[in-house]
Structure formats: structure tokens, C-alpha cells
C-alpha atoms as a printed R data frame, in Angstrom:
    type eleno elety resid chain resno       x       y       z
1   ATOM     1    CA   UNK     A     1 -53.838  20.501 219.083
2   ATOM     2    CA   UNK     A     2 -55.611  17.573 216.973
3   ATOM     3    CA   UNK     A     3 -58.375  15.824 218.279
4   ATOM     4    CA   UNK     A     4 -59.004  12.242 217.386
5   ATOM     5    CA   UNK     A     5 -62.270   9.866 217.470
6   ATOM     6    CA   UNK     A     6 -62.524   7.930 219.905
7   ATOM     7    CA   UNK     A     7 -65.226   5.616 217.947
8   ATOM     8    CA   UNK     A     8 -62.670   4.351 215.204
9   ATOM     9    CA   UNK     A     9 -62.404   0.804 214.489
10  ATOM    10    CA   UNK     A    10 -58.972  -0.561 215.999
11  ATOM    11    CA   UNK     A    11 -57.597  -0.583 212.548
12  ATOM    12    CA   UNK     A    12 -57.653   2.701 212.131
13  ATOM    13    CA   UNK     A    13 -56.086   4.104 214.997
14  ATOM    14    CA   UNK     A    14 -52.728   4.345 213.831
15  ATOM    15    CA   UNK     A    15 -54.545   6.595 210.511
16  ATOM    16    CA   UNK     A    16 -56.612   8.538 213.139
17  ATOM    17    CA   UNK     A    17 -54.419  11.802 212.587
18  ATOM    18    CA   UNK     A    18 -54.841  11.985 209.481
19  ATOM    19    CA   UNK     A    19 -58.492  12.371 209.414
20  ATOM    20    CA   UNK     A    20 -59.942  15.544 208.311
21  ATOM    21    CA   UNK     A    21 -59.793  18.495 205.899
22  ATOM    22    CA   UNK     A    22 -56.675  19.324 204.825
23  ATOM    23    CA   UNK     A    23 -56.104  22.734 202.008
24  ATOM    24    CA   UNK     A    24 -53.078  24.287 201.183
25  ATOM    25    CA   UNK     A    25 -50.690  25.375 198.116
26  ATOM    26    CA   UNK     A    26 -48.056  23.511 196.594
27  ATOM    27    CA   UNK     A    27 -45.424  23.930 193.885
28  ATOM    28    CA   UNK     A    28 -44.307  21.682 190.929
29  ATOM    29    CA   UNK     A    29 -41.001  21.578 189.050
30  ATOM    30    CA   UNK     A    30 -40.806  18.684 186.767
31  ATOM    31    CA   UNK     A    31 -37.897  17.961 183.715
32  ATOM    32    CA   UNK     A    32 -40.422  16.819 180.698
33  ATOM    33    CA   UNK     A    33 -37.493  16.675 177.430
34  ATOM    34    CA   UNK     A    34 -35.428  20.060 177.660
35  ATOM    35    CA   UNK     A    35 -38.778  22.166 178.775
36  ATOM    36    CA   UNK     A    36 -39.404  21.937 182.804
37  ATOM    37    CA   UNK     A    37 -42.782  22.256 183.543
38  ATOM    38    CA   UNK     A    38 -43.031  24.538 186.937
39  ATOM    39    CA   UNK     A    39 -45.749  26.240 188.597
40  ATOM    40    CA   UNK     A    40 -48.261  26.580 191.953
41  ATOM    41    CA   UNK     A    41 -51.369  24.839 192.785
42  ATOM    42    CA   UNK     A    42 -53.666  24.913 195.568
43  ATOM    43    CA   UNK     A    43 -54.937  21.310 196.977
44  ATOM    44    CA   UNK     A    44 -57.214  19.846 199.077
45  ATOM    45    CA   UNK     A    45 -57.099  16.631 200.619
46  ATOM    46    CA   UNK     A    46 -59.538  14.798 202.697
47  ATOM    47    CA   UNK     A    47 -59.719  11.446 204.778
48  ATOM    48    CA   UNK     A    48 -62.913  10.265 206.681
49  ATOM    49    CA   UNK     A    49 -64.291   7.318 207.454
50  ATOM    50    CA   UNK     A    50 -67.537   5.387 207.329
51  ATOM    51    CA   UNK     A    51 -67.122   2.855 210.715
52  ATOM    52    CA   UNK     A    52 -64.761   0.673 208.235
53  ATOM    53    CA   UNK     A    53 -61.551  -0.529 208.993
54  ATOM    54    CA   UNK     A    54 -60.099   1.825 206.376
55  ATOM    55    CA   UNK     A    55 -60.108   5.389 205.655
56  ATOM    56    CA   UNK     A    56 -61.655   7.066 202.196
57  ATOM    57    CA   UNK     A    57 -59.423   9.628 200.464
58  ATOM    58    CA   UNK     A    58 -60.245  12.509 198.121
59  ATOM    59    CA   UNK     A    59 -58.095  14.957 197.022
60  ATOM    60    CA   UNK     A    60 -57.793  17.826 193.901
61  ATOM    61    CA   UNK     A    61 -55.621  20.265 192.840
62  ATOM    62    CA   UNK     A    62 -55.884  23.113 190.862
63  ATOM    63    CA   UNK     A    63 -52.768  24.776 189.043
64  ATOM    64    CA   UNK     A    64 -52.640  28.475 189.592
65  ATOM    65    CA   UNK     A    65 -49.475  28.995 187.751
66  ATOM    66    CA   UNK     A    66 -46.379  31.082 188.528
67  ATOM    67    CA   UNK     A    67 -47.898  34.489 188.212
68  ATOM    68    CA   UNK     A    68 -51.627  33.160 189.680
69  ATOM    69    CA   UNK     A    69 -53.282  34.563 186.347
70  ATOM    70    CA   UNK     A    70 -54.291  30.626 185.324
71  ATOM    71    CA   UNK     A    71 -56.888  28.339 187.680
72  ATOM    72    CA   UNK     A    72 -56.735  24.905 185.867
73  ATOM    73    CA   UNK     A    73 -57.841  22.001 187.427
74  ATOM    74    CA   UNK     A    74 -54.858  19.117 187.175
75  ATOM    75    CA   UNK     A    75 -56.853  16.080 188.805
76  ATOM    76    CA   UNK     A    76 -58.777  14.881 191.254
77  ATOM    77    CA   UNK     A    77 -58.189  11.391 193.509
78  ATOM    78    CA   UNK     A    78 -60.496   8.871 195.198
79  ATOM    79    CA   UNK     A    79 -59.287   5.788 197.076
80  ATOM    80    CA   UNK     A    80 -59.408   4.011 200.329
81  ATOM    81    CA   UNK     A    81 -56.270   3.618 202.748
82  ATOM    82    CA   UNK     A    82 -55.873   0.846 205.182
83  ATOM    83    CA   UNK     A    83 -53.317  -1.270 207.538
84  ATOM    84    CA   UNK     A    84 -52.380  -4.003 205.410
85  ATOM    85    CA   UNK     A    85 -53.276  -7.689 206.703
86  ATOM    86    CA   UNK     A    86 -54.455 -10.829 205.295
87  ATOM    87    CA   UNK     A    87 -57.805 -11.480 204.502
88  ATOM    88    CA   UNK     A    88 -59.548 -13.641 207.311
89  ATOM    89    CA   UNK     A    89 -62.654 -15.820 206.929
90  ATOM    90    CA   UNK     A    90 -64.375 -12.482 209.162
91  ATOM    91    CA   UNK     A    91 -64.043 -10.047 206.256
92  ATOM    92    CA   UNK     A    92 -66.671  -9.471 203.882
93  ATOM    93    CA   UNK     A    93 -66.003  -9.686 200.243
94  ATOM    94    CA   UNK     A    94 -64.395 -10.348 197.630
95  ATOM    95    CA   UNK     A    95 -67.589  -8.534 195.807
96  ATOM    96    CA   UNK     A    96 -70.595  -8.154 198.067
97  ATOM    97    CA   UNK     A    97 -70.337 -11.700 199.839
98  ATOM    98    CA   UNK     A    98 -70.675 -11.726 203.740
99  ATOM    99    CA   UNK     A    99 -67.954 -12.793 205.953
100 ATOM   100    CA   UNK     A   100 -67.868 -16.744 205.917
101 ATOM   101    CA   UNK     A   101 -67.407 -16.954 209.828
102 ATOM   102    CA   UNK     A   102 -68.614 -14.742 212.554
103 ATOM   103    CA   UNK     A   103 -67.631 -11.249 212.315
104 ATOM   104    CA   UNK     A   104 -65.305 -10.153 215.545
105 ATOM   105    CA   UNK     A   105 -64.494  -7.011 216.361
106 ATOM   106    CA   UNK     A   106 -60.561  -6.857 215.834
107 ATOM   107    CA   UNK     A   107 -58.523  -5.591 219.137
108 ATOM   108    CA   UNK     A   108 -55.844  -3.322 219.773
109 ATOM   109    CA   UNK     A   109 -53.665  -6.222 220.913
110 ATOM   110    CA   UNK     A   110 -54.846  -7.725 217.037
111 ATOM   111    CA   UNK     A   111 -53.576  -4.182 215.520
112 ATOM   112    CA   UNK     A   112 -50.142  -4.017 217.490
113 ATOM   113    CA   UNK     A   113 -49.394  -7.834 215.984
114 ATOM   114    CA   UNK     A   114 -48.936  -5.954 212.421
115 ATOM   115    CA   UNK     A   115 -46.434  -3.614 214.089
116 ATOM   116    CA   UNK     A   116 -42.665  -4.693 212.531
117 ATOM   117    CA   UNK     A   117 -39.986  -4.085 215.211
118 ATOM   118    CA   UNK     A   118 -38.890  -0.366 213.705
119 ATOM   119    CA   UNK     A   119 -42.602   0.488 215.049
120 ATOM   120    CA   UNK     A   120 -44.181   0.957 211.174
121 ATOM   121    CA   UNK     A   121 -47.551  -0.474 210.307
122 ATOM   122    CA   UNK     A   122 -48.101  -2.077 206.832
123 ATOM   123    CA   UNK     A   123 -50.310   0.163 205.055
124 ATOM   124    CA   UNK     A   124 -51.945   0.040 201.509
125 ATOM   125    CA   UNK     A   125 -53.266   2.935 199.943
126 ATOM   126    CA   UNK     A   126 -55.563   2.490 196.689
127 ATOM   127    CA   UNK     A   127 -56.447   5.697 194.346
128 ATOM   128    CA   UNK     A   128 -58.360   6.157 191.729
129 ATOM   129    CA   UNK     A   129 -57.654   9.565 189.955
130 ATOM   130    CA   UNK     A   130 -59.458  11.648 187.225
131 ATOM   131    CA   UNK     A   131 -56.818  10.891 184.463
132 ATOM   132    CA   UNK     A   132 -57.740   7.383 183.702
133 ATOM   133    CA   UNK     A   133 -55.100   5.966 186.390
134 ATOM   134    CA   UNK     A   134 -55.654   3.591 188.992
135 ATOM   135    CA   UNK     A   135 -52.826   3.076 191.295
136 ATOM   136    CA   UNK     A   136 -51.793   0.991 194.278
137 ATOM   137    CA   UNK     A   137 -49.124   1.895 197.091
138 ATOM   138    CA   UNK     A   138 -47.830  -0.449 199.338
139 ATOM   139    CA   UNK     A   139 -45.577   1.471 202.250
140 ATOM   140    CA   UNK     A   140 -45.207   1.920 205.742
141 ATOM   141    CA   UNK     A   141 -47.012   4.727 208.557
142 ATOM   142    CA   UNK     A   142 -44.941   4.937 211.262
143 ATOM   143    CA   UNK     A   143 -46.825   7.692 214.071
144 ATOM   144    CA   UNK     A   144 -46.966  10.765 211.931
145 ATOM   145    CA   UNK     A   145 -45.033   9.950 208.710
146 ATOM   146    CA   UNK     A   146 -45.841   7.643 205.968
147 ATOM   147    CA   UNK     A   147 -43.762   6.304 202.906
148 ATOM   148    CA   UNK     A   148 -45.284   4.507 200.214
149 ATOM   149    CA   UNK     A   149 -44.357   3.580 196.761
150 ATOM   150    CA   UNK     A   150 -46.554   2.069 194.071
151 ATOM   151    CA   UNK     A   151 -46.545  -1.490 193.477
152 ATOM   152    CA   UNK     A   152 -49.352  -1.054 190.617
153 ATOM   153    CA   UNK     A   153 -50.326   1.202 187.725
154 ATOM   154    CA   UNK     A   154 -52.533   1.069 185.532
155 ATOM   155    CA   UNK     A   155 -53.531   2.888 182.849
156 ATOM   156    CA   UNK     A   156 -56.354   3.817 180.235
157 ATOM   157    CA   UNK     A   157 -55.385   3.512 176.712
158 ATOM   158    CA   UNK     A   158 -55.190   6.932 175.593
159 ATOM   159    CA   UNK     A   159 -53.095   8.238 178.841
160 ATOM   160    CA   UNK     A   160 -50.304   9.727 179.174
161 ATOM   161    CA   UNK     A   161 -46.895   7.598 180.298
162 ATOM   162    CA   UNK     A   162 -46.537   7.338 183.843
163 ATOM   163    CA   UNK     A   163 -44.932   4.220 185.202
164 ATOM   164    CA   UNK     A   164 -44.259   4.418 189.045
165 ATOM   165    CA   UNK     A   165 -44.123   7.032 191.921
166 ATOM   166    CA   UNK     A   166 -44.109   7.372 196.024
167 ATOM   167    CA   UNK     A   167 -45.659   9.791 198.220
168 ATOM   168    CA   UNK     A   168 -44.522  10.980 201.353
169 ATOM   169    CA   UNK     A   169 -46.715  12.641 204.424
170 ATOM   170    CA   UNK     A   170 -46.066  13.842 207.406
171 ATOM   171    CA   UNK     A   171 -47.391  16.090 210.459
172 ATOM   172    CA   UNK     A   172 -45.426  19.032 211.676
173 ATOM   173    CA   UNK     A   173 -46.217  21.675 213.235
174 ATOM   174    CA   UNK     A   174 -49.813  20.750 212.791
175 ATOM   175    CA   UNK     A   175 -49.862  20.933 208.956
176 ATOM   176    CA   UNK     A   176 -49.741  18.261 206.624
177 ATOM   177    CA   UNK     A   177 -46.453  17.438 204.817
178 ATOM   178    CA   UNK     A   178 -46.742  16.167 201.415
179 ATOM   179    CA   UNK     A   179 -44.424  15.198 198.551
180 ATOM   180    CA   UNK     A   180 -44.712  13.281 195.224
181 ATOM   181    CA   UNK     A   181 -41.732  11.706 193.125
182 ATOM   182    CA   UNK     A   182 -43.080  10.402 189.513
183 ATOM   183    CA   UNK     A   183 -41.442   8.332 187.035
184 ATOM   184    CA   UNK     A   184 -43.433  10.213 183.836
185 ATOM   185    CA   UNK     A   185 -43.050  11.781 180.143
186 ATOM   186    CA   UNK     A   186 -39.644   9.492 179.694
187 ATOM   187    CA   UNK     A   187 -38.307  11.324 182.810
188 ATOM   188    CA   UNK     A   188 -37.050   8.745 185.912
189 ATOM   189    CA   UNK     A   189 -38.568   8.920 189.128
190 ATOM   190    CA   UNK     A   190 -37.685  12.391 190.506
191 ATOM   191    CA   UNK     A   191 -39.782  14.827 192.710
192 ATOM   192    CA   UNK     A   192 -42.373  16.641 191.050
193 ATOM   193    CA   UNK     A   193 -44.547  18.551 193.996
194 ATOM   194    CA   UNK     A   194 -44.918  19.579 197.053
195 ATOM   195    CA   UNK     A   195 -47.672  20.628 199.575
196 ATOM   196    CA   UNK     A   196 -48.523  22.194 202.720
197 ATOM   197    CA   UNK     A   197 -51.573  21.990 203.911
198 ATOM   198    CA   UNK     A   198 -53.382  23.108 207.137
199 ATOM   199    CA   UNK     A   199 -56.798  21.385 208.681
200 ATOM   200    CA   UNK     A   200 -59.994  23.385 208.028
């Protein structure tokens, strides 16, 4: 059984399962040219949250290979996640500037008018990761499963090609479902890993 806050800001109710520590292993198979890079890694993924309407995300992983003699770490994320509305005059920013208007606590009723009529909520999802890329996914979460796909990528001069991906998760059975397709190394957007993960 999960247990959620009860002290989350509206926003983030429809998020609220996913907070936590989540650790598992994974597996990646990838086509890079005629060589296919394959292999396990464990991962660990957390989302908390700080009393903003959003929820911060941190995740590694750490290749373990297919006979678990090599412990590599392959990256590490940072980023923010949050239900995707406009901007109102009651939001800080951009920057550090104050809200412009009188801050008001948004409502459930305020959260339910971003629900489309298939029951998904707009989300964004921001991440940083250790690489040099910064990415943003725009998608849907939809009670325990959430599709996104990135709308932006950008990259460091000196990194390696990577041009798009999406990321699936979802909750079943209690552990956390999770799969990335990438669109890297000259190869189309394709799976490359796979997770399951369990709350700590």
C-alpha cells in the first residue's frame, strides 16, 4: 500500500504517487552502427518536494554489465516535474521576481480545469543530466502512467549526438515501471532501457 501527503499543494496531487525513493535494476540493448551496446544497471530515482507546486527529480544509474564484473557510473539527472499551465500574474518569477498580484492558493476545482476529457493532466518534466544535456518533456500523467516525449534538447559542444527521446512510467504492482526510447549515435528513436524499481 502507498501512502500519500496529505500537505501537497493542489498541483501536485495528481504526482503524489510518485513521490519517494525508488531503486531497482534495469537492462539496455541499444543498435550503435553494426555493434549493439547491451548490458545491466542498477538505478535510483527520487521525487520530493519542497511545498512547491512541482516535484524535484534525481536519478543515477550505474552500469554493472552483463556478467556484473564492471560498476560504471552512466549519468546522473536533476530536474523539476510539474502540471503544465500558464503562467498567471500569482506566480513568482521569471528569475527571482515576486508574484505581481496576490498570491492564492490554487484549488482542486483550479487543478481538475487542466484535466482534458481522456482524464490526462498536462505535465512538463525538465532534466538536467550529468552529460552536458538539458532536456525538456512535454506529455501527459494520466493516474498511474505517464508518457512524455521531448520537445527540447540541448546540448554542450563536445557531446555526444542525441536528438530526441520519451519516457514512459508507470505503477504496478507497487513498483515503478520505467522505459526510455532515444534517437542517438545515428540510430532512430528505438528503446534503449528498462527499469524496475521498488520504493525504499
Amino acid at each position: 500500500m502507498i501512502e500519500l501527503p496529505t500537505d501537497l499543494p493542489a498541483d501536485l496531487a495528481p504526482l503524489a504517487w510518485l513521490i519517494g525513493v525508488w531503486e531497482g535494476t534495469g537492462v539496455i540493448d541499444y543498435p550503435v552502427g553494426d555493434e549493439r551496446l547491451q548490458g545491466e544497471f542498477s538505478h535510483r530515482v527520487s521525487f520530493s518536494h519542497d511545498g512547491g507546486p512541482f516535484l524535484n527529480y534525481a536519478a543515477t544509474a550505474t552500469f554493472t554489465g552483463e556478467d556484473h564484473a564492471v560498476s560504471l557510473a552512466l549519468t546522473a539527472e536533476s530536474g523539476f516535474w510539474r502540471l503544465a499551465r500558464p503562467a498567471a500574474a500569482t506566480d513568482p518569477g521569471p528569475g527571482l521576481l515576486p508574484p505581481t498580484a496576490e498570491t492564492v492558493a490554487r484549488t482542486v476545482d483550479d487543478v481538475e480545469a487542466l484535466r482534458a476529457a481522456n482524464g490526462d493532466f498536462p505535465l512538463e518534466v525538465s532534466v538536467a543530466r550529468s552529460d552536458g544535456m538539458l532536456e525538456l518533456y512535454l506529455g501527459e500523467i494520466n493516474g498511474p502512467r505517464v508518457d512524455i516525449s521531448s520537445d527540447a534538447v540541448v546540448r554542450a559542444a563536445g557531446t555526444k549526438d542525441y536528438t530526441s527521446a520519451s519516457r514512459m512510467y508507470g505503477l504496478v504492482d507497487g513498483h515503478l515501471l520505467w522505459a526510455w526510447d532515444i534517437a542517438a549515435l545515428g540510430t532512430p528513436l528505438r528503446a534503449h532501457a528498462s527499469a524496475r524499481l521498488a520504493r525504499v
